[in-house]
C-alpha positions as CSV (number, residue, x, y, z in Angstrom):
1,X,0.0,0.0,0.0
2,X,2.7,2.5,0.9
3,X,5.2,1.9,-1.7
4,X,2.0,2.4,-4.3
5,X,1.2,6.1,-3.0
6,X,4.8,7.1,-3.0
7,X,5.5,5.2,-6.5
8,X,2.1,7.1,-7.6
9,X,3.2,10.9,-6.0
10,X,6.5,10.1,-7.4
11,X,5.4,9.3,-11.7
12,X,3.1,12.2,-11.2
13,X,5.2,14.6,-10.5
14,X,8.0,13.2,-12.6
15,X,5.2,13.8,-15.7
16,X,4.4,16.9,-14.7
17,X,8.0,18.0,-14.6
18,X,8.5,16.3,-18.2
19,X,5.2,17.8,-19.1
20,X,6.7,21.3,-18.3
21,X,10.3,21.0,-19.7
22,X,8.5,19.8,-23.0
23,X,6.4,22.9,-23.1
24,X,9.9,24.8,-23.4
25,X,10.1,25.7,-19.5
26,X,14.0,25.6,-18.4
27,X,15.0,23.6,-15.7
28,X,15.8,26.8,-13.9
29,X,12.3,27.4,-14.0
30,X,11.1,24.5,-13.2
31,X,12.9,23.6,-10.1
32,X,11.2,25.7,-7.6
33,X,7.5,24.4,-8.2
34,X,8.9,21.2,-8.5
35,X,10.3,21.0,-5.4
36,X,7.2,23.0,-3.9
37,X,4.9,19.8,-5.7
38,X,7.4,17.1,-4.3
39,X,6.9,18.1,-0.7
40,X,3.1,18.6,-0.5
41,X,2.9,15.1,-2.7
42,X,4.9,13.6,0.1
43,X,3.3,15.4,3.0
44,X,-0.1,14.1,1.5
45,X,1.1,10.7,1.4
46,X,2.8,10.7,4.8
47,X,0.0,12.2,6.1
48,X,-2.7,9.6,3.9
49,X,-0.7,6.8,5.7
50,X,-1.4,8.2,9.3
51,X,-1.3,5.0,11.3
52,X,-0.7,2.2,8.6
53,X,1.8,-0.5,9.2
54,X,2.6,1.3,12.7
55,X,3.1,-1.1,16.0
């Protein structure tokens, strides 16, 4: 179950990252919303997870 959320946050914001370099963005101009994406798509997961698999 984890390892399918973070493999899911992780393709999406690698296509969205593709989707933008594609559309001529720089990587320079990229970087900042990708890292901004990365860290709320983790947070959500971390946070989506709560309690799961914890003793």
């Amino acid at each position: 179950m984890a390892a399918a959320q973070l493999l899911g946050a992780r393709n999406a914001l690698s296509v969205e990252n593709h989707r933008l370099l594609l559309a001529g963005e720089t990587a320079d101009a990229v970087y900042p919303g990708a890292v901004e994406r990365a860290e709320r798509a983790f947070d959500l997961v971390e946070n989506g997870l709560g309690g799961y698999a914890v003793r």
